[in-house]
MIZA-512541 format. One record per residue: residue number from 1; chain; x, y, z of N, C-alpha, C in turn. Coordinates in Angstrom, 2 decimals, padded with zeros to 5 digits. Example, Ala and Ser with C-alpha at 12.3 -4.5 7.8 and 13.67 -1.06 7.14 Angstrom:
// residues 2
<node torpa="1" zavex="A" n_east="013.19" n_north="-005.69" n_up="007.80" ca_east="012.30" ca_north="-004.50" ca_up="007.80" c_east="013.20" c_north="-003.30" c_up="007.80"/>
<node torpa="2" zavex="A" n_east="012.85" n_north="-002.25" n_up="007.08" ca_east="013.67" ca_north="-001.06" ca_up="007.14" c_east="012.90" c_north="000.03" c_up="007.87"/>
This chain:
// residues 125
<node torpa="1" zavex="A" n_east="148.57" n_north="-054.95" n_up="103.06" ca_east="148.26" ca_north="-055.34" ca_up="104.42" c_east="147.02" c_north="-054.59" c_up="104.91"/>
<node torpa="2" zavex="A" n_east="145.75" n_north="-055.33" n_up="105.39" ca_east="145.03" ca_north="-054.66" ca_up="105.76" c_east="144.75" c_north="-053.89" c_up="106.85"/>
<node torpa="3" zavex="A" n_east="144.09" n_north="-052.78" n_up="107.19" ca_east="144.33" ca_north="-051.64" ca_up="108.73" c_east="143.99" c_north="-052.66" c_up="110.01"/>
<node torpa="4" zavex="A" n_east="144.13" n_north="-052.04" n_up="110.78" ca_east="143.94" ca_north="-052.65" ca_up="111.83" c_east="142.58" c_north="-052.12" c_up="112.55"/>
<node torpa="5" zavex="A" n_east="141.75" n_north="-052.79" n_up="112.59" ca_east="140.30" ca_north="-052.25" ca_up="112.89" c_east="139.90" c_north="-051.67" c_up="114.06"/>
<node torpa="6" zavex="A" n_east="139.69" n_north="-050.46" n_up="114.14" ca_east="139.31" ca_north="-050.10" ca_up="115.51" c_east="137.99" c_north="-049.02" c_up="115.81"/>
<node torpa="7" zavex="A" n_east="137.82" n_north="-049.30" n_up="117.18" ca_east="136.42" ca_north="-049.31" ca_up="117.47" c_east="135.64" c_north="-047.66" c_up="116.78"/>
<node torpa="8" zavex="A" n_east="134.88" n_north="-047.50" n_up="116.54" ca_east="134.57" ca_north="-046.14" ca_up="116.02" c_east="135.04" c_north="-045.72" c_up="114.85"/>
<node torpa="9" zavex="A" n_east="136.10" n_north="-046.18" n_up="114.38" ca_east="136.93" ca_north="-045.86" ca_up="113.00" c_east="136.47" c_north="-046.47" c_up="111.80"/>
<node torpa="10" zavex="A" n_east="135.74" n_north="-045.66" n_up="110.88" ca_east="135.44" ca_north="-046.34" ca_up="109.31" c_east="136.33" c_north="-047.07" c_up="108.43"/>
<node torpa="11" zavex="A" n_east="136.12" n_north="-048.28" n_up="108.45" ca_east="136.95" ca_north="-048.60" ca_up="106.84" c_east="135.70" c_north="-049.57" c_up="106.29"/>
<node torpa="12" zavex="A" n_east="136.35" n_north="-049.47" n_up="104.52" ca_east="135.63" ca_north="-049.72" ca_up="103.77" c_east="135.96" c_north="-051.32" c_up="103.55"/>
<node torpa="13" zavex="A" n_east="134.96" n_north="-052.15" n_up="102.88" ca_east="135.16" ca_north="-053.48" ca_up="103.15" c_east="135.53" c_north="-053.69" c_up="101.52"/>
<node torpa="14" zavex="A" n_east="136.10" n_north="-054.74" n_up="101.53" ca_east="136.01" ca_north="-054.76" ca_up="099.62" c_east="135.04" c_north="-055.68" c_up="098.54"/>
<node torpa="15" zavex="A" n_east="134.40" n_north="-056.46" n_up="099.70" ca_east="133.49" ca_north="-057.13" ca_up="099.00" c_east="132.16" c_north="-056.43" c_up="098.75"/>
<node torpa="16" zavex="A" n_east="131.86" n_north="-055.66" n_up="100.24" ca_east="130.59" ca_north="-055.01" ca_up="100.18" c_east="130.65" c_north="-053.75" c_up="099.39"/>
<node torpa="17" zavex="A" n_east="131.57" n_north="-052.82" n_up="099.46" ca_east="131.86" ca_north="-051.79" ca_up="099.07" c_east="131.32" c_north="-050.74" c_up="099.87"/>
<node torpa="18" zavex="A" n_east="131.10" n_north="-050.67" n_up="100.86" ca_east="130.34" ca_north="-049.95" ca_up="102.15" c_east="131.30" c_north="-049.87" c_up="102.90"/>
<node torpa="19" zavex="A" n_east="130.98" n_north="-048.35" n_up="103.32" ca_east="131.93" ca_north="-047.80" ca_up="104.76" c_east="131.15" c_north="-048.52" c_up="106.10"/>
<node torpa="20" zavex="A" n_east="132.04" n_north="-049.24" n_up="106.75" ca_east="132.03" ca_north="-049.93" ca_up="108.18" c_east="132.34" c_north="-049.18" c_up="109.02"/>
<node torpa="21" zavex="A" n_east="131.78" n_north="-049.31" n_up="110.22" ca_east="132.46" ca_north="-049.11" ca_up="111.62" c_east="131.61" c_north="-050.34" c_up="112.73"/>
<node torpa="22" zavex="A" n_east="132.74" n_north="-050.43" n_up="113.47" ca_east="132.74" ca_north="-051.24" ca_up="114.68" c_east="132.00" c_north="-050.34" c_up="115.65"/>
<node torpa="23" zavex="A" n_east="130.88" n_north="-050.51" n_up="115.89" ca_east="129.80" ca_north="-049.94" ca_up="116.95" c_east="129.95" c_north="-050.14" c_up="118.29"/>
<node torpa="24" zavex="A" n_east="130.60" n_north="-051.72" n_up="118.49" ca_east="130.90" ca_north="-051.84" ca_up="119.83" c_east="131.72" c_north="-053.40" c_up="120.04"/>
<node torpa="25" zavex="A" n_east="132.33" n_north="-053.28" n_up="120.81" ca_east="133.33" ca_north="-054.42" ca_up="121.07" c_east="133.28" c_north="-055.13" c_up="122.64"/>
<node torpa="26" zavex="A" n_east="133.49" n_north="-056.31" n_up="123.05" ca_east="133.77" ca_north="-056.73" ca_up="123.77" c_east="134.74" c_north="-058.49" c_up="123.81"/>
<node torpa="27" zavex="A" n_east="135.22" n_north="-058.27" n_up="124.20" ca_east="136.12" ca_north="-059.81" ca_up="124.08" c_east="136.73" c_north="-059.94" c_up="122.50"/>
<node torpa="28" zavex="A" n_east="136.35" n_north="-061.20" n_up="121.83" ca_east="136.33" ca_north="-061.02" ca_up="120.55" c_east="134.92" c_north="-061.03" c_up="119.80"/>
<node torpa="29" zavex="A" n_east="133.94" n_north="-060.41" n_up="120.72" ca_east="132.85" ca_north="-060.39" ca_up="120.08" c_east="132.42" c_north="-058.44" c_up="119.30"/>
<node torpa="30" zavex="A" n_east="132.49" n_north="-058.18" n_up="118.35" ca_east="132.24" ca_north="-057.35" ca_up="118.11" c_east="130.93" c_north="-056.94" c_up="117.00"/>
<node torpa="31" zavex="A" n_east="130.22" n_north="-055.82" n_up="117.00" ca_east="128.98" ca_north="-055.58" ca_up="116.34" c_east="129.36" c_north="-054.50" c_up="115.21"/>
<node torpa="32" zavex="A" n_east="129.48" n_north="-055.07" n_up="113.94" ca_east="130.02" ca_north="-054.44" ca_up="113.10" c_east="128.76" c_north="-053.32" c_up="111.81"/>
<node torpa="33" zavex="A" n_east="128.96" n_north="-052.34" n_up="111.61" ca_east="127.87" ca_north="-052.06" ca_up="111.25" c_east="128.20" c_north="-051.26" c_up="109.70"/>
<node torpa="34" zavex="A" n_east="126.65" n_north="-050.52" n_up="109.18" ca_east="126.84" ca_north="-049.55" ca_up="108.08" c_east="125.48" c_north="-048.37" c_up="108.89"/>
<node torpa="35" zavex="A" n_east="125.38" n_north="-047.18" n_up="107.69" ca_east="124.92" ca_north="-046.26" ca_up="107.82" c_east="123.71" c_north="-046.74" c_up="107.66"/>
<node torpa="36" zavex="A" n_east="123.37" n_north="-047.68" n_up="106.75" ca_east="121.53" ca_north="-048.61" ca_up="106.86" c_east="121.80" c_north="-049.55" c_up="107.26"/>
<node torpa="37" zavex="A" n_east="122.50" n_north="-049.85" n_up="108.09" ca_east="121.96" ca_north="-051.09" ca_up="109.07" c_east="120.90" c_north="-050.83" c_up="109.77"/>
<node torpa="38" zavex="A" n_east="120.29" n_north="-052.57" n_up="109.99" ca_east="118.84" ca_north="-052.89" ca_up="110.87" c_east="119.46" c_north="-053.39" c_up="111.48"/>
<node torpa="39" zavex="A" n_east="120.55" n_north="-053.82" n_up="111.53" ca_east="121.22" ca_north="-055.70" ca_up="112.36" c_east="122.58" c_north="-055.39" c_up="112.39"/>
<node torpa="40" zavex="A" n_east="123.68" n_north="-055.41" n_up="111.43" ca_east="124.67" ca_north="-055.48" ca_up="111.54" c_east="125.30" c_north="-056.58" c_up="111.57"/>
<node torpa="41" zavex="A" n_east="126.48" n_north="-056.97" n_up="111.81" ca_east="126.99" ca_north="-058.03" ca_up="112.20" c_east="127.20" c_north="-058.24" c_up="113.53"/>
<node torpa="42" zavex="A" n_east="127.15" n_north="-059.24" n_up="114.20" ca_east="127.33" ca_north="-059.56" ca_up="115.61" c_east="128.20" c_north="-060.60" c_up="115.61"/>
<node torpa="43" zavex="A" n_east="129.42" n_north="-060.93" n_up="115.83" ca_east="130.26" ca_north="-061.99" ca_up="115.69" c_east="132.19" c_north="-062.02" c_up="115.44"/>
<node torpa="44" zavex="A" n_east="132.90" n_north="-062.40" n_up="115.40" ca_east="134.13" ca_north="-062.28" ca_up="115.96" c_east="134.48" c_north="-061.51" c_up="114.23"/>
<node torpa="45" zavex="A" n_east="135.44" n_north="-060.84" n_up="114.85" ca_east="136.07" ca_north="-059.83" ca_up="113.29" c_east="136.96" c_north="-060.16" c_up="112.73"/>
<node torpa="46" zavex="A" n_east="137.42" n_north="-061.38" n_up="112.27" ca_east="138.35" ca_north="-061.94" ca_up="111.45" c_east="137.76" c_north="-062.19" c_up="109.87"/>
<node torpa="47" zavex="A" n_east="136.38" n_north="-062.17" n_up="109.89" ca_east="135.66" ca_north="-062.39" ca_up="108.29" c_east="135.95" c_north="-060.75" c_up="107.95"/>
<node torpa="48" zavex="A" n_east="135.76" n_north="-059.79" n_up="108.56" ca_east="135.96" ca_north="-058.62" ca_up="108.07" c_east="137.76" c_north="-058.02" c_up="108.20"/>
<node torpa="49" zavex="A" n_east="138.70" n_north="-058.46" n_up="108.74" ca_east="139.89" ca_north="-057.91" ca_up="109.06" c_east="140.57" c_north="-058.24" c_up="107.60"/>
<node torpa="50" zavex="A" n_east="140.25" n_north="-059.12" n_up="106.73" ca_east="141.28" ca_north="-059.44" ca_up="105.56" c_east="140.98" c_north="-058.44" c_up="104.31"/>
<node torpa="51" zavex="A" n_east="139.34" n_north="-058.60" n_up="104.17" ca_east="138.78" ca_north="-057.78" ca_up="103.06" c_east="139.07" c_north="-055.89" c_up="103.27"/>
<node torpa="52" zavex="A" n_east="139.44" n_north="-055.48" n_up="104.96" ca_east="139.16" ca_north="-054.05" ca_up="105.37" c_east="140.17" c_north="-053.01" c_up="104.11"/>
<node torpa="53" zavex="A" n_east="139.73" n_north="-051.83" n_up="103.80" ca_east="140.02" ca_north="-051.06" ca_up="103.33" c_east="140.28" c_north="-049.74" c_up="104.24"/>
<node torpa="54" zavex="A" n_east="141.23" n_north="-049.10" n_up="104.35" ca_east="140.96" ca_north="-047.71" ca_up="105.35" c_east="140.49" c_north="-046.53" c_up="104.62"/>
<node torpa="55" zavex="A" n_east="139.73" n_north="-046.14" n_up="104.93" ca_east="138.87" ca_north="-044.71" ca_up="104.34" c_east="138.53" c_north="-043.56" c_up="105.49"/>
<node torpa="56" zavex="A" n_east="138.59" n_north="-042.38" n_up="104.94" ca_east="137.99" ca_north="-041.34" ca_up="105.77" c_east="136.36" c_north="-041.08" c_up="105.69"/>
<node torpa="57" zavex="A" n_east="136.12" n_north="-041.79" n_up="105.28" ca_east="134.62" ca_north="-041.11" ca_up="104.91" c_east="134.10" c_north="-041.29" c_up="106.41"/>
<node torpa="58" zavex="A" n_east="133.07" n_north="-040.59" n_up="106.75" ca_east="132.01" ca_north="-040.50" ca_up="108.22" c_east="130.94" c_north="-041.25" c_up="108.39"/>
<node torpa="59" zavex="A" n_east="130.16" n_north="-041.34" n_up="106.68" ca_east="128.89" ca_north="-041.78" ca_up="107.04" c_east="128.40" c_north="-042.94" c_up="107.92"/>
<node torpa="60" zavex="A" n_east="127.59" n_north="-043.23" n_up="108.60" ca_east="127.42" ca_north="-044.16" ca_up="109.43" c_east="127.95" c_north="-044.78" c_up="110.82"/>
<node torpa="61" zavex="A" n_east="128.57" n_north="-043.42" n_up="110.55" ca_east="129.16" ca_north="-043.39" ca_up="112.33" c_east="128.49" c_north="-044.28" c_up="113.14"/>
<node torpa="62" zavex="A" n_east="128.59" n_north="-044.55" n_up="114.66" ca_east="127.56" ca_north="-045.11" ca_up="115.48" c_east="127.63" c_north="-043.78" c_up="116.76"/>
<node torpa="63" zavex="A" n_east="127.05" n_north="-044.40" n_up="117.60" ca_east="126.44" ca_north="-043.19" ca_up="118.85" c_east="125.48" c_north="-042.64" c_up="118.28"/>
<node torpa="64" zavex="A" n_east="124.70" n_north="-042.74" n_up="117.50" ca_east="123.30" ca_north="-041.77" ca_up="117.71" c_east="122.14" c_north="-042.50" c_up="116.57"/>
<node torpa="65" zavex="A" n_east="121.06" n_north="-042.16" n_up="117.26" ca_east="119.81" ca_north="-043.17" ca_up="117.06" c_east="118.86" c_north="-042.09" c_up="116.63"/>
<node torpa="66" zavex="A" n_east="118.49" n_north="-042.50" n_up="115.25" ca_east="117.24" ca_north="-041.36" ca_up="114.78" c_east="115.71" c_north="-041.63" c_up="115.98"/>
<node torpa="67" zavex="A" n_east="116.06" n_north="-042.70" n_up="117.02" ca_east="114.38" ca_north="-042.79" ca_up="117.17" c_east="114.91" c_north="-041.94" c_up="119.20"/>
<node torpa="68" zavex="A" n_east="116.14" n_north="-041.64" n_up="119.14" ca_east="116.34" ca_north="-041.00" ca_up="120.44" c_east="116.83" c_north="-041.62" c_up="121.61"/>
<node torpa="69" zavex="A" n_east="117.24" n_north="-043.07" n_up="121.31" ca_east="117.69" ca_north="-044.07" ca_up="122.21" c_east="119.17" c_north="-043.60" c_up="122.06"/>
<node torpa="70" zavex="A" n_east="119.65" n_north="-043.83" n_up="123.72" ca_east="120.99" ca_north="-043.60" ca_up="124.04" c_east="121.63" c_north="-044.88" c_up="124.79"/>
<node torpa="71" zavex="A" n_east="122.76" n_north="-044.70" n_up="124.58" ca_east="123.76" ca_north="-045.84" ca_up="125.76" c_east="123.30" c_north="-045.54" c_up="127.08"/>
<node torpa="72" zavex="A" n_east="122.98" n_north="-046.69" n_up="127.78" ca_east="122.49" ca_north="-046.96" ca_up="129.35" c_east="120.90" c_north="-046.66" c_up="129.53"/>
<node torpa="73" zavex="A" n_east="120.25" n_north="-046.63" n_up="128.43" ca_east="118.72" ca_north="-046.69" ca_up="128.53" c_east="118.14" c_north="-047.79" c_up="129.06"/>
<node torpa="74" zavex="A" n_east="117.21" n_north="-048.18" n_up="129.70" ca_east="117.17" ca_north="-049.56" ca_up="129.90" c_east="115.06" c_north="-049.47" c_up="129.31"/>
<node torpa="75" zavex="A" n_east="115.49" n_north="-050.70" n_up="128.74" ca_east="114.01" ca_north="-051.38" ca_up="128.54" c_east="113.42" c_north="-052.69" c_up="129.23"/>
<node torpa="76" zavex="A" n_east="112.06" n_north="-053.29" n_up="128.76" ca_east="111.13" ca_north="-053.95" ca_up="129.29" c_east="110.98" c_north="-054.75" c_up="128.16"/>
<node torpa="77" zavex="A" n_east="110.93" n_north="-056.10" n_up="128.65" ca_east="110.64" ca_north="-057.11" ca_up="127.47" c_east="109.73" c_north="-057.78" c_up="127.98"/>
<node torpa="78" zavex="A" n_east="108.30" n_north="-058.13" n_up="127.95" ca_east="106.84" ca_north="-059.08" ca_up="128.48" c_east="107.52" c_north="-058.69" c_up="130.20"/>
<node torpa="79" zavex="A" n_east="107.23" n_north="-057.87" n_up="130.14" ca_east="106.78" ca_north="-057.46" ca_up="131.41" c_east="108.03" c_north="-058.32" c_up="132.64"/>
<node torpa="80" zavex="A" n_east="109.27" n_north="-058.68" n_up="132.17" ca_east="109.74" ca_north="-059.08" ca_up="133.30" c_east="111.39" c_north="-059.26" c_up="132.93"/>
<node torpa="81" zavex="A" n_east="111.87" n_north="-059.14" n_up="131.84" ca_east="112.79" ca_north="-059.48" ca_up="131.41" c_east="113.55" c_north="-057.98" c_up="130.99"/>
<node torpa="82" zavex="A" n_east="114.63" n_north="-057.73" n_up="132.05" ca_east="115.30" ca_north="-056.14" ca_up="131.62" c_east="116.08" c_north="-055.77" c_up="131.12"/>
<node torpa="83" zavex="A" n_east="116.62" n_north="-054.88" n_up="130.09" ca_east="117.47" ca_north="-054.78" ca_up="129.15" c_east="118.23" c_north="-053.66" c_up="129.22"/>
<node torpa="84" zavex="A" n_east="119.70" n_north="-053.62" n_up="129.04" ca_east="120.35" ca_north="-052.67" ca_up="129.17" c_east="120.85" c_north="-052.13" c_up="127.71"/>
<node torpa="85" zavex="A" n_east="120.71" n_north="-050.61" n_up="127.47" ca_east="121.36" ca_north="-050.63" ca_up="125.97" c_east="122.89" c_north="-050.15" c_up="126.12"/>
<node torpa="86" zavex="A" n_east="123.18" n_north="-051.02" n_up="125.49" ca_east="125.20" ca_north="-050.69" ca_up="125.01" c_east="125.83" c_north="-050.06" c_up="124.70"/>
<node torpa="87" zavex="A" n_east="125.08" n_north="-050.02" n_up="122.97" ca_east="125.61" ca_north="-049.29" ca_up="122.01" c_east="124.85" c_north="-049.10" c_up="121.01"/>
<node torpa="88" zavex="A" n_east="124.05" n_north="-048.05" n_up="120.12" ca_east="123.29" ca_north="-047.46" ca_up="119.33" c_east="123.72" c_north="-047.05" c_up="118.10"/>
<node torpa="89" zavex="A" n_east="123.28" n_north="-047.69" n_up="116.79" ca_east="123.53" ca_north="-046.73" ca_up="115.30" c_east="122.05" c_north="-046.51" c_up="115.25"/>
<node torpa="90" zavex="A" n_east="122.20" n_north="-045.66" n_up="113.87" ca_east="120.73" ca_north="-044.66" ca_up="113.40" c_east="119.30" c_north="-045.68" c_up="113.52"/>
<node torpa="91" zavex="A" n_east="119.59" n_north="-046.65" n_up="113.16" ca_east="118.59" ca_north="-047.60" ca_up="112.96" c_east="118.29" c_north="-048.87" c_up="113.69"/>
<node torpa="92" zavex="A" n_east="119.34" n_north="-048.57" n_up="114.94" ca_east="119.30" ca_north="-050.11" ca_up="115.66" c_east="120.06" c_north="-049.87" c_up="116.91"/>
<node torpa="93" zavex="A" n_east="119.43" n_north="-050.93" n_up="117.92" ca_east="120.09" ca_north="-050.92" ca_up="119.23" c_east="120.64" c_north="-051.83" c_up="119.61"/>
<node torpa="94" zavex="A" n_east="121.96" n_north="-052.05" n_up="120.40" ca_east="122.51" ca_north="-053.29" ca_up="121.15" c_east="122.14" c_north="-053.23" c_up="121.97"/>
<node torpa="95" zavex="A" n_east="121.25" n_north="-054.50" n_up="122.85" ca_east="120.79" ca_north="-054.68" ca_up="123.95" c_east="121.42" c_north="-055.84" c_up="124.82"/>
<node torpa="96" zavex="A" n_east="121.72" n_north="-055.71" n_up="126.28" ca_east="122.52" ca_north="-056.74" ca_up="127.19" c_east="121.35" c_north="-056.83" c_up="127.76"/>
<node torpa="97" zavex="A" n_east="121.14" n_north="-058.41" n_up="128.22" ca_east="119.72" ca_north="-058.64" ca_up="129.02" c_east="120.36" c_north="-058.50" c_up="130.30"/>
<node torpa="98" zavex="A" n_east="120.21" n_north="-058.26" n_up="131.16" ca_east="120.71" ca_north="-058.13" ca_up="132.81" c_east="120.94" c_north="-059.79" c_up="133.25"/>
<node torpa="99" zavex="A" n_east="121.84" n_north="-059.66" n_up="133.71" ca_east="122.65" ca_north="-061.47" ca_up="134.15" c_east="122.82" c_north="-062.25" c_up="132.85"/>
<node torpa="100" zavex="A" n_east="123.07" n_north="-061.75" n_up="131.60" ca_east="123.87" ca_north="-061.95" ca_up="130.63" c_east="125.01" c_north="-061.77" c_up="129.88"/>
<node torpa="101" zavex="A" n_east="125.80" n_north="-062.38" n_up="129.02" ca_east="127.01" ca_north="-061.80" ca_up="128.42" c_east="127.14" c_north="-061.96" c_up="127.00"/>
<node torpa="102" zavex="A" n_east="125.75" n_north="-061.91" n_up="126.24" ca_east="126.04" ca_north="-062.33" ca_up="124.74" c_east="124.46" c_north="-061.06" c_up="124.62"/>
<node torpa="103" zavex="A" n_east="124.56" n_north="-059.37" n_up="124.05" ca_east="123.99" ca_north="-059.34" ca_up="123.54" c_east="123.06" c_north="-059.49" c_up="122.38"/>
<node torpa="104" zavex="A" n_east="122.19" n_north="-059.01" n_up="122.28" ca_east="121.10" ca_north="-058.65" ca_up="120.92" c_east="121.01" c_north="-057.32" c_up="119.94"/>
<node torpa="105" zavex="A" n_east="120.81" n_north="-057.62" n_up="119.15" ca_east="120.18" ca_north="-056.38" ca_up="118.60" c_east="118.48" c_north="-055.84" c_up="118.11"/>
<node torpa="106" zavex="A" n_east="118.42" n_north="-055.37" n_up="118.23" ca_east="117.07" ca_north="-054.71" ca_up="117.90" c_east="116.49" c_north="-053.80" c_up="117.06"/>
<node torpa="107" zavex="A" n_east="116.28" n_north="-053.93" n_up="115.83" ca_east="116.17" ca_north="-052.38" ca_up="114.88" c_east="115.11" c_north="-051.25" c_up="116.04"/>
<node torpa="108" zavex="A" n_east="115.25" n_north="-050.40" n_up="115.01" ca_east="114.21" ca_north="-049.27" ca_up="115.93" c_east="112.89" c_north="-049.77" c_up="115.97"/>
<node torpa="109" zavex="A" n_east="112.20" n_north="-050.05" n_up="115.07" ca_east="110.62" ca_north="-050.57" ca_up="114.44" c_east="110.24" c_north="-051.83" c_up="115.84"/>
<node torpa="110" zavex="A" n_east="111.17" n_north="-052.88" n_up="116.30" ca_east="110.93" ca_north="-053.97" ca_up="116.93" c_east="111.13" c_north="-053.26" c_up="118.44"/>
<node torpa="111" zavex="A" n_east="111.92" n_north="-052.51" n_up="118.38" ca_east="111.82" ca_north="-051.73" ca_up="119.94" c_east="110.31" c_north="-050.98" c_up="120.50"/>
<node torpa="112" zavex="A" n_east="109.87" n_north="-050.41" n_up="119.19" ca_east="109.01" ca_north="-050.02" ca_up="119.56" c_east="107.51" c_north="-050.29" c_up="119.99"/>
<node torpa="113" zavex="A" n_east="108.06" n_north="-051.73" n_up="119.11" ca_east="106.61" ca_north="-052.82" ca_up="119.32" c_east="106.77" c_north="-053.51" c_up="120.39"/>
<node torpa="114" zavex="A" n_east="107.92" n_north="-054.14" n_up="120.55" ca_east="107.98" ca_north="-055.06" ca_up="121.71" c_east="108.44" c_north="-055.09" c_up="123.02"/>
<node torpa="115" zavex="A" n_east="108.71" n_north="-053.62" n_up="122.76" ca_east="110.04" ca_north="-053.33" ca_up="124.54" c_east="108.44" c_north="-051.80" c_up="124.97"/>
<node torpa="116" zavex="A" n_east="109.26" n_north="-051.88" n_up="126.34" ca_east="108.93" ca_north="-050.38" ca_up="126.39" c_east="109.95" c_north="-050.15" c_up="127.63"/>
<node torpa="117" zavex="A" n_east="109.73" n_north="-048.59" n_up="127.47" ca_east="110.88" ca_north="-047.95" ca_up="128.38" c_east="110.92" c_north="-047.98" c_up="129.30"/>
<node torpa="118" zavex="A" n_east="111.72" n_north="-048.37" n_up="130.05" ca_east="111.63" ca_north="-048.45" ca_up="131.77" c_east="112.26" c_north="-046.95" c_up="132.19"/>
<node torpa="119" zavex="A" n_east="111.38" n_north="-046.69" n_up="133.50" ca_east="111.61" ca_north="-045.46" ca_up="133.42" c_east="113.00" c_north="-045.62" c_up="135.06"/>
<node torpa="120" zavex="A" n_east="113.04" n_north="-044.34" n_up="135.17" ca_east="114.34" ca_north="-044.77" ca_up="136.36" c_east="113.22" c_north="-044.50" c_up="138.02"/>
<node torpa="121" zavex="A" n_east="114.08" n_north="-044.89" n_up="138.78" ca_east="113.08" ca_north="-045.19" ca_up="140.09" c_east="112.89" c_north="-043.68" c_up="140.58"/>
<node torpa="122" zavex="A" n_east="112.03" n_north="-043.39" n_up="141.04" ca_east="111.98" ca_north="-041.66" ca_up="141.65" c_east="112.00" c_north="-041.83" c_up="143.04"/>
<node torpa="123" zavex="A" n_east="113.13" n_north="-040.98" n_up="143.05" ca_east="113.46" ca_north="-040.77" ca_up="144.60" c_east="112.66" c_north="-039.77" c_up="144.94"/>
<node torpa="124" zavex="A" n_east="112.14" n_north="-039.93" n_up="146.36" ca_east="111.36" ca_north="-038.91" ca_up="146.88" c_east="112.10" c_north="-038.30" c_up="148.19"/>
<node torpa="125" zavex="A" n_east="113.21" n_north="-038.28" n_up="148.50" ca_east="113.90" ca_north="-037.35" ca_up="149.25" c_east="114.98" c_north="-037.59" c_up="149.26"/>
């Protein structure tokens, strides 16, 4: 019987042979990832719930981004279109566009070309 998948928790898949974790969840939409992911999976977790293996291994955790992006960063897409980030592995970001409910993802390399950082508003008293 296979584990029961949960958010942050590694198991190994048996086709891929790679330690997984679920990066982030909402509804039945979840963003399933590895330690070199660019992309991941984005899409409901029943293709991965039959093949799952449970393992301890760590590698590829999610929460932390080699390029320094965190959850609730927000970016700039052509100058008008604003983006909220979700959820972050080493190599890639989940992005919610503001008045949406189906994010994106973004490796690091395409963030850096095509977004830029919005900075937060400065209060002056």
């Amino acid at each position: 019987m296979p584990p029961t998948l949960k958010m942050g928790e590694p198991f190994k898949h048996a086709v891929t042979g790679k330690v997984h974790h679920i990066a982030w969840n909402e509804g039945d939409l979840y963003w399933v990832t590895t330690g070199d992911s660019r992309y991941g999976y984005l899409g409901p977790i029943e293709p991965w719930q039959e093949y799952a293996i449970d393992t301890k291994a760590k590698s590829g955790a999610p929460g932390t981004n080699v390029d320094g992006w965190k959850v609730g960063d927000r970016v700039m897409y052509s100058w008008s279109k604003a983006l909220k980030v979700v959820a972050v592995i080493d190599k890639a970001v989940l992005l919610m566009p503001d008045g949406e409910t189906r994010p994106i993802v973004e490796p690091n390399d395409s963030i850096a070309k095509f977004y830029r950082r919005k900075k937060p508003p400065v209060k002056l008293f």
